[in-house]
N, C-alpha and C positions, 0 to 999 in steps of 0.2 A: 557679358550679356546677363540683363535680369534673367534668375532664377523663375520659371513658369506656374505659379501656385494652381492646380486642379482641383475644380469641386466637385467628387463624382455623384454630388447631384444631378450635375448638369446634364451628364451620360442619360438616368434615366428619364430624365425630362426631354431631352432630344428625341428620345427615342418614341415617349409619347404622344410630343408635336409632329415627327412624320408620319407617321399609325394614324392620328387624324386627320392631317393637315387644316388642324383648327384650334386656335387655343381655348375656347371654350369647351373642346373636344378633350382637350389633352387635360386639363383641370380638374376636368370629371373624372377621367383617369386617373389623377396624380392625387383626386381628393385636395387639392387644393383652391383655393378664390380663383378668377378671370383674371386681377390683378396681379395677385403672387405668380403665377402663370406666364403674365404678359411680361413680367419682369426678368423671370429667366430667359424668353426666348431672345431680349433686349439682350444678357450675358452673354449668350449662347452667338449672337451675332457678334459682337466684340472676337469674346474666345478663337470663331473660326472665319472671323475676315468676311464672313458671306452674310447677305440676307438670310439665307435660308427657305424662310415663307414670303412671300412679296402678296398683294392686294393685286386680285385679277376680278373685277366687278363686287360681287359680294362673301367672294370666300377670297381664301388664301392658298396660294400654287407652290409649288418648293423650283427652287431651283436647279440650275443640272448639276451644284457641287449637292445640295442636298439630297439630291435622286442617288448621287452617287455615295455619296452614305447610307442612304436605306439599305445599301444591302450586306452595311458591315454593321451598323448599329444594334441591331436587334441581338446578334450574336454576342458582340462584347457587353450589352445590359445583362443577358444571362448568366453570361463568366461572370460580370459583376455581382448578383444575387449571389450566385453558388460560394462566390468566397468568402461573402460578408454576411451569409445564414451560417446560425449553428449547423455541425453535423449529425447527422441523422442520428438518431437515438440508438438502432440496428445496424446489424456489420456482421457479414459472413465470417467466420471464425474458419472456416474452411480457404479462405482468399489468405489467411494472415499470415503475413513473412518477418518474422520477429523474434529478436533475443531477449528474454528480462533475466535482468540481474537482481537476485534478488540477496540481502544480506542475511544471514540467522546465523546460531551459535549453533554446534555439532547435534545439539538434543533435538531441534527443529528438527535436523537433515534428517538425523535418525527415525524420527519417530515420523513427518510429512513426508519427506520428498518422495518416496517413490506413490503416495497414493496423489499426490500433487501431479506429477508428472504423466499418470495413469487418467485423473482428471481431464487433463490438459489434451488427449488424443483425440478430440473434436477440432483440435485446431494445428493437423500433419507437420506446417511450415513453423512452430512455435520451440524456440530450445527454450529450458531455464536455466539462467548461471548461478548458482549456490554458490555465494562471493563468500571468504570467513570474516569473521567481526570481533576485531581487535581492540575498537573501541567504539563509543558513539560520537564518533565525530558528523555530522549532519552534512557538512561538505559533501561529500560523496552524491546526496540527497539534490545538493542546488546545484549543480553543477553535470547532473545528470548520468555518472558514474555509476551507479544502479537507481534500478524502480521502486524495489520497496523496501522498505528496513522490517526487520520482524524481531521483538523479543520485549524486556523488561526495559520502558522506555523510562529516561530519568528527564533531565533537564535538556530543552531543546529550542530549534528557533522556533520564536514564535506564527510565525508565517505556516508551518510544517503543518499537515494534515494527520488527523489518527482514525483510528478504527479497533474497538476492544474484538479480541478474538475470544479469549476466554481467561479464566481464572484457573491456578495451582495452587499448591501451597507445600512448603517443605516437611522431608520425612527422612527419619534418620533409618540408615542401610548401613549393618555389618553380615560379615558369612555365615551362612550357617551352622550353628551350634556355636554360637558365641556366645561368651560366658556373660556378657547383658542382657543376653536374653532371659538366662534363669530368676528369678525374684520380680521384685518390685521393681519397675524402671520409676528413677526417680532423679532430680536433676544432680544429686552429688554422684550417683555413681553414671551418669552420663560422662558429667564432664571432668570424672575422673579417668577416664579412656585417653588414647591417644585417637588423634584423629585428622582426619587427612579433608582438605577444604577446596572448595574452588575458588578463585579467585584469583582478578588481572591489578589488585591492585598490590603497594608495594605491604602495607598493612593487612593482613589478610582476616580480616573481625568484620561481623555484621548483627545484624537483630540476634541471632541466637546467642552473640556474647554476651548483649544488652541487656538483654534479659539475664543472662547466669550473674549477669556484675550485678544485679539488683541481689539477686541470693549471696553475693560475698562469693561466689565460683568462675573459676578460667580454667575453659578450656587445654588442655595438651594439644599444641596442633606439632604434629611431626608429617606433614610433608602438604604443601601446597600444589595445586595442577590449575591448571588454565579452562578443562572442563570439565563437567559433570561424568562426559563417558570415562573418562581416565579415575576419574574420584571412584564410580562404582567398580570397575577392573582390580584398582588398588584393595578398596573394602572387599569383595569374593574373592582376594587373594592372600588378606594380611588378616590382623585383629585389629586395624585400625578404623575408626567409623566414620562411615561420610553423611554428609547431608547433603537431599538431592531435591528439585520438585519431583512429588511422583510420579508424574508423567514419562519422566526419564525411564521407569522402570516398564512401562507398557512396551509391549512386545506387537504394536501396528508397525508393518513394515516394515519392521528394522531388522539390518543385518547384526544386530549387535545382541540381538532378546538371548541368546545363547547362553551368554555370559551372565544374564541376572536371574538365571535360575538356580546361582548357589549364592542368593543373597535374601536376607530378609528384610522387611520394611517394619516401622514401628513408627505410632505417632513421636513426635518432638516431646519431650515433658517440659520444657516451656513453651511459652504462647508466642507464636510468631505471627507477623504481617501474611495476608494471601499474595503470590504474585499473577498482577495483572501483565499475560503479555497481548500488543498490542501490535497493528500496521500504523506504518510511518511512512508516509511519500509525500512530495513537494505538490505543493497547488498547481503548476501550470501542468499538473498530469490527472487535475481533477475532471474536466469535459472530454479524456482520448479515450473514445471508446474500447480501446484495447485494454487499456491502464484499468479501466473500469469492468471490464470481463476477466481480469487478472486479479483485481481486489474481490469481486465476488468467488472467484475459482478458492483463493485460499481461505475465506472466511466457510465458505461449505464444506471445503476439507479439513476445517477443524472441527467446525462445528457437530463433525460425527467423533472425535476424536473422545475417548472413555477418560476422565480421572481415577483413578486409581484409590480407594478408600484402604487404612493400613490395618494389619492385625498381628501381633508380636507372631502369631504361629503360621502365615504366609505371606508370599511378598506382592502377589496380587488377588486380592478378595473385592468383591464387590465394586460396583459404578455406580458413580451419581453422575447427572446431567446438570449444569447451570452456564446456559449457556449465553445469558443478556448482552447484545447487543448496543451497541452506544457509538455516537462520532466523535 
């Protein structure tokens, strides 16, 4: 049997034609010619075997299959609208029954999640999953495995949507009364420290070595960790010094502020790149209203979140705000 091709033009054109029972009637309706008009109702009789309208003096009468339809047509043209309009702009965040997964590295958790989640109690039926991130593999993203990615985005699919959250920048942390604190911090007696790094990869070198190799200096690394909370635990327990964004060191929320009050911060004495982190979610979550109250939910809870300005004699002094937005 041929396969039946549907034009659900037809739908609201039928529906017009009995609503008048005139195609002149229905035209003006449909905002279409008398012609283009006369043409579907010629479809529309093919399609469903019937006249439909037949010529009874000088108007047009429906038939008894078409009477018999008026009173299923009106309702499936609506179902029709409602599926093929976009969704309302608005949405009860109180109705919402919903898990997001969301991916970040421990210093997000640390430092958002719980005012994220304190955010998020406008909307009772809403859990969030703080997935960990092992890498930036973007899979995760198309495939629907979590909703949003958050951190230092590098190379990605292009398809992928962003949103800047804000701006860091790294600061070196040893314990207090460490003997780089006394004198001059300068880059040879930096990087003549040992020093303890983050990083997932097997190389564990970034801008801050790039910069010492320019001065003819390498770092001591004696001991590599996966993140940032373990780098600073290590530094307030050893002589070894870590490098962290500041942010790690603020004490919003976190169960961890405990710990970095026997550390101190000091600018880098060379020049490093700022880190931009940023949201990362897949396009077909760009029009779901939830998806879209979830990306504003975490761009306002950072957007209060403090940087951290450093000074050799305490480990949090002063805030600046810069908080520019960008897609």
């Amino acid at each position: 049997m041929a396969q039946l091709e549907i034009d659900l033009n037809l739908l609201t054109a039928l529906d017009a034609l009995l609503r008048e029972e005139s195609v002149t009637g229905a035209a003006a309706r449909l905002g279409l010619s008398v012609s283009a008009t006369s043409r579907l109702l010629a479809r529309l009789r093919v399609a469903t075997g019937d006249p439909l309208l037949v010529r009874a003096g000088r108007r047009l009468v429906p038939t008894p299959h078409a009477l018999a339809l008026r009173a299923e047509v009106p309702e499936l043209a609506r179902d029709l609208r409602r599926v093929l309009s976009p969704e309302p702009a608005r949405f009860d965040t109180a109705d919402l029954q919903r898990t997001f997964v969301i991916r970040a590295n421990d210093g997000f958790v640390d430092l958002f999640a719980a005012a994220l989640i304190e955010a998020a109690e406008l909307a009772p039926g809403v859990c969030l999953r703080f997935a960990p991130k092992p890498d930036k593999d973007v899979g995760v993203l198309r495939d629907g495995r979590i909703d949003l990615e958050i951190g230092v985005l590098g190379a990605s699919a292009p398809e992928m949507r962003f949103q800047h959250l804000f701006r860091d920048r790294f600061v070196g942390v040893v314990r207090a009364g460490h003997p780089l604190l006394e004198g001059t911090m300068d880059p040879q007696r930096f990087a003549a420290c040992r020093h303890v790094v983050t990083s997932r990869k097997a190389a564990p070198v970034g801008p801050i070595d790039d910069e010492l190799a320019k001065l003819h200096l390498r770092r001591k690394i004696a001991a590599v960790v996966s993140s940032h909370r373990d780098a600073l635990a290590i530094a307030a327990g050893s002589d070894l010094v870590a490098s962290v964004p500041s942010l790690c060191l603020s004490d919003i929320g976190s169960p961890h502020a405990g710990s970095r009050k026997d550390v101190v911060s000091f600018p880098l004495p060379v020049p490093t790149p700022g880190i931009a982190v940023s949201l990362q979610w897949h396009p077909r979550m760009d029009a779901d209203p939830a998806h879209r109250w979830l990306r504003t939910l975490v761009k306002t809870t950072c957007t209060v979140a403090p940087t951290i300005q450093c000074d050799p004699g305490s480990s949090a002094v002063g805030k600046e705000h810069d908080r520019s937005a960008s897609r």
